[in-house]
N, C-alpha and C positions, 0 to 999 in steps of 0.2 A: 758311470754316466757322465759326462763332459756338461759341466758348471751352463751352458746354453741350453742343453736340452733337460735338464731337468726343474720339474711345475714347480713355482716360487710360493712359497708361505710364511705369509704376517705371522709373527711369534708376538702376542699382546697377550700373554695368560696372567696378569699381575693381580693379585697377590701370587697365584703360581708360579712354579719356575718350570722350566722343563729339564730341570735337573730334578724337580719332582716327581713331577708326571711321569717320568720317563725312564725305566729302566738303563742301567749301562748299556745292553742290547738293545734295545728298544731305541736309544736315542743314538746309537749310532745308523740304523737304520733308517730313520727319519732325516739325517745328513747324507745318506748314503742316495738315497731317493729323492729327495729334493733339496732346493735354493729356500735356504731361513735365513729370514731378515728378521731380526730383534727389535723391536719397536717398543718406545710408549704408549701405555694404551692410551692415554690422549692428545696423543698426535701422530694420530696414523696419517691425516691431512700434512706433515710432515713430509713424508717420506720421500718423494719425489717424483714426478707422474710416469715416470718410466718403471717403477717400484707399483704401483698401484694398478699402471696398466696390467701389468702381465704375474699379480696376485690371484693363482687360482683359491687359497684356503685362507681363513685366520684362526689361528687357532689362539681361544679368550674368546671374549666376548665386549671389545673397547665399544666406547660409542662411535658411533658414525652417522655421518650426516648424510642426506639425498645427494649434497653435490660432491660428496667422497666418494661415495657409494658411483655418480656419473663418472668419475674416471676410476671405477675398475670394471670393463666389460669382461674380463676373465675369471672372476669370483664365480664360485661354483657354491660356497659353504662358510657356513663360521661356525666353528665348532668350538660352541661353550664349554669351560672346564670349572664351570663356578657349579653351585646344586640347585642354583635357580637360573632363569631364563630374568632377564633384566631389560628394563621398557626405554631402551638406548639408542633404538634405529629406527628406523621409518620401516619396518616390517611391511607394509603393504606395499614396497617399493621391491623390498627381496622376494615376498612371493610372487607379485608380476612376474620379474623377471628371473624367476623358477631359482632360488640362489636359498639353497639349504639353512635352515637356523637348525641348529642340535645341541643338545645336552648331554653329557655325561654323571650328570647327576644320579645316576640310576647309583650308581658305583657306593652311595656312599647310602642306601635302602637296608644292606643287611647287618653292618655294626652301629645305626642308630637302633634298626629295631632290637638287637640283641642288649645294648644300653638301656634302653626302655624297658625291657622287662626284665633288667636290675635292677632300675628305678621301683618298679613296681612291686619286685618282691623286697625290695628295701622299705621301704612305706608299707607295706604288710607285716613284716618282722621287726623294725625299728635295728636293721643290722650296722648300721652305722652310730648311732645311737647308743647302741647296748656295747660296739667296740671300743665308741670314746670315754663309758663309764667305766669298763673296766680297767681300759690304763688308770683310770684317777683314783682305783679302786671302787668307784658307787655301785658295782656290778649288779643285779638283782638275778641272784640262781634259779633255776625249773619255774615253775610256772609263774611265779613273782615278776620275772623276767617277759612276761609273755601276758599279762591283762588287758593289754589293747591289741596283740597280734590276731591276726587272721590269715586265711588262704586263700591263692589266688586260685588253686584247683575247685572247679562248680563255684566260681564266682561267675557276674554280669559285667561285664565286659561292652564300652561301647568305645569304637575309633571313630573321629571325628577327621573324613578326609582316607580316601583309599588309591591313593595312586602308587606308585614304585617303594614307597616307605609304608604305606597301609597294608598292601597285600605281604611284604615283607615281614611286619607285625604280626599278623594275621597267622604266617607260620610259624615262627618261633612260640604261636602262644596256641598252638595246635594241640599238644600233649597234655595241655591241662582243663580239657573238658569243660569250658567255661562256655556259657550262652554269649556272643559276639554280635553284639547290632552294630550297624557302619550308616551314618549318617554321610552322605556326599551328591549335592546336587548336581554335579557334572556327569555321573551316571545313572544307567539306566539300573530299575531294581531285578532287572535279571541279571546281568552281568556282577551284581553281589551275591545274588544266591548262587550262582556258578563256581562263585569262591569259598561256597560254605557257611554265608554271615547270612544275618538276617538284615533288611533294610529299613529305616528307622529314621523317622522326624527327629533331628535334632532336640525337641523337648521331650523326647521320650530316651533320647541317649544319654541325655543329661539327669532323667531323673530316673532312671531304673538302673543304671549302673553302678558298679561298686569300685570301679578303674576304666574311665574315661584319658585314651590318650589322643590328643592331637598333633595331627599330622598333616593338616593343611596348609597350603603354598597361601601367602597373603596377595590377594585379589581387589581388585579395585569395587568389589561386593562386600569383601571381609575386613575390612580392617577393623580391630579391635572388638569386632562382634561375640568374642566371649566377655563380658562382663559381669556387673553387679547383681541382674538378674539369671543371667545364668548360673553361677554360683549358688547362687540362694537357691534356686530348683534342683541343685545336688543332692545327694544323699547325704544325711549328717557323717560326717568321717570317713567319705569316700576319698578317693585318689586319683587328683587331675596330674598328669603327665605331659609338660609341650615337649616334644621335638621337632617341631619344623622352622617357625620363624613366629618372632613375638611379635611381630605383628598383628598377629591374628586377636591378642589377648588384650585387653582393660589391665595392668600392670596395679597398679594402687587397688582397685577393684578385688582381683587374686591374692596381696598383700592382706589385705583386709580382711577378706574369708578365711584365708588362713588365722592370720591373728585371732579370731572370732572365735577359732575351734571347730569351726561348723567342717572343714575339710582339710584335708595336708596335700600338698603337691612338690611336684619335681621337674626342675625342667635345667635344659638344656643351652638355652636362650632369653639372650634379657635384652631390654628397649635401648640398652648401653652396656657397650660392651669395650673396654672392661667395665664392673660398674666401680664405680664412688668408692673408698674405702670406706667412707662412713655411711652409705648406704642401706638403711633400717633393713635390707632383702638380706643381709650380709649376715646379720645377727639372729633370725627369723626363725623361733622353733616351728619345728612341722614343716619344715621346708628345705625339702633336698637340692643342690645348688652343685651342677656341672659346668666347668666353662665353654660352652660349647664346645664340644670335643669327642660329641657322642660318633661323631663320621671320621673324626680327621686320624684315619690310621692311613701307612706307610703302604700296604697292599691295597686300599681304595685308592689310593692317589696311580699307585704305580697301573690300577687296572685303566684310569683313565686316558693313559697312553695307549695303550694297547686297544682300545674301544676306537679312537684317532684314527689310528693308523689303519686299522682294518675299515673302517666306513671311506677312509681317503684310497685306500686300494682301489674299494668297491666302485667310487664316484670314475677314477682316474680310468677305469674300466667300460664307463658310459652306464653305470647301474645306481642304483635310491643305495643313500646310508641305510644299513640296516640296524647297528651295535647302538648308535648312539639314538635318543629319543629324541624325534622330528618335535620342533614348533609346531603347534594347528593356528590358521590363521584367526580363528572365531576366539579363541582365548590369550593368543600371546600378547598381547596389547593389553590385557587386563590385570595381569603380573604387576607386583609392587611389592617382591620383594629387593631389600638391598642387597649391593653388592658387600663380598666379607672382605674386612681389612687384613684379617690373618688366618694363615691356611690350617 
């Protein structure tokens, strides 16, 4: 197709690359099919008004202002490649003007939740634990080995938050016949019993559970709303789990419970990232420590190219994104999570 007639798209996916994202097939098909312009994502007001005019897609999620947003009447979409929706645009300016917000975060729902309950049966088994004693030789053999273990099969089970990474959890943790409450106010409690949980006040997920994980997106409702009492209404030697974003969490609060004995946890996500070397979390028995990294494999990345291309078909088409997961205007404004420095 001759460099004039084919739809122009803003490339702002940073920390992504589209050497990422993108398959070798994949991204030559995305040059094959349209004009990419390379851009920083903070100066997409850079580019040049004949650049911005005739931008039908961005693929990222840069910030942009109301009078960026006035000179591009051809924008159709910005199609997120981060796993949060980020509070960077005048949103009630793109839904007026019917101009798609989407995520591809869905992509990265099945290797956290499959991480999580490693987590989980790690903290049940102490298998990390029992691997680094016996390099040192401390091993403790058969059941010696096994005084604080338990099973997460017919355990109590609550997730805190069920969206693309909840109901993802939800199956992986299928085969082990656990009771499953889901605490999440954005739904309704039919639509969890649909999925098989049972639906459940927050102070009942937190106190009748035996593996509480969360999975909640941080909300300009949530932040840091697990805390000191939360914790303390755990189960003594239960197992809290974050993978979504530590936002959600009281960080010293969880340090402290842990320390206490009262519970061990695993997470995914810390208030700093990297943290401190000297960081008391760093040294912390009872506390399982990922650097976040529970999503960042080579096949999520590469599926979110693919998620792209097929919703930018769809659009180019005259039809709704389908792959990728639409912005709702009643909620995307209330997002506070950040954006990730590294992919």
């Amino acid at each position: 197709m001759p460099e004039t007639n084919r739809p122009l798209v803003i490339s702002a996916p940073a920390p992504r690359t589209l050497e990422l994202i993108f398959t070798p097939a994949a991204l030559m098909r995305l040059h094959e099919r349209y004009r990419v312009v390379e851009a920083d994502a903070d100066d997409i007001a850079g580019l040049g008004a004949d650049i911005l005019a005739g931008a039908r897609y961005i693929i990222g999620q840069p910030p942009l202002s109301e009078e960026t947003l006035g000179g591009m009447p051809a924008l159709r979409a910005v199609l997120n490649v981060e796993s949060n929706l980020v509070n960077n645009m005048p949103y009630e300016v793109l839904f007026q003007r019917g101009i798609h917000v989407v995520t591809t975060g869905q992509v990265f729902a099945e290797p956290v939740a499959e991480m999580g309950l490693a987590m989980a049966l790690n903290l049940a088994r102490g298998i990390v634990d029992a691997d680094l004693a016996f390099r040192e030789g401390r091993e403790l053999w058969g059941g010696e080995g096994n005084r604080s273990a338990r099973l997460l099969s017919g355990s109590e089970i609550g997730i805190i938050g069920f969206g693309d990474l909840g109901k993802a959890l939800n199956r992986v943790l299928s085969g082990f016949r656990a009771k499953i409450r889901v605490h999440d106010p954005w739904l309704p409690a039919s639509m969890l019993r649909e999925a098989g949980v049972e639906p459940a006040p927050l102070a009942t997920v937190l106190a009748e559970s035996d593996f509480v994980f969360v999975v909640a997106a941080v909300t300009s409702e949530n932040e840091g709303f697990l805390g000191a009492e939360a914790f303390a209404a755990m189960r003594r030697g239960a197992a809290f789990i974050l993978l979504s974003r530590a936002g959600v969490v009281d960080f010293d609060a969880l340090v402290a419970a842990v320390e206490s004995g009262h519970i061990l946890a695993a997470s995914d996500v810390f208030p700093e990232e990297p943290l401190p070397l000297d960081h008391p979390l760093r040294r912390l028995p009872g506390f399982l420590r990922s650097a976040h990294r529970a999503g960042a494999l080579d096949v999520a990345f590469k599926r979110m190219g693919e998620m792209v291309l097929e919703d930018m078909d769809l659009m180019d088409r005259g039809l709704p994104p389908m792959r990728c997961k639409r912005a709702e205007r009643e909620t995307v404004a209330r997002m506070r999570s950040r954006p990730v420095s590294v992919n």
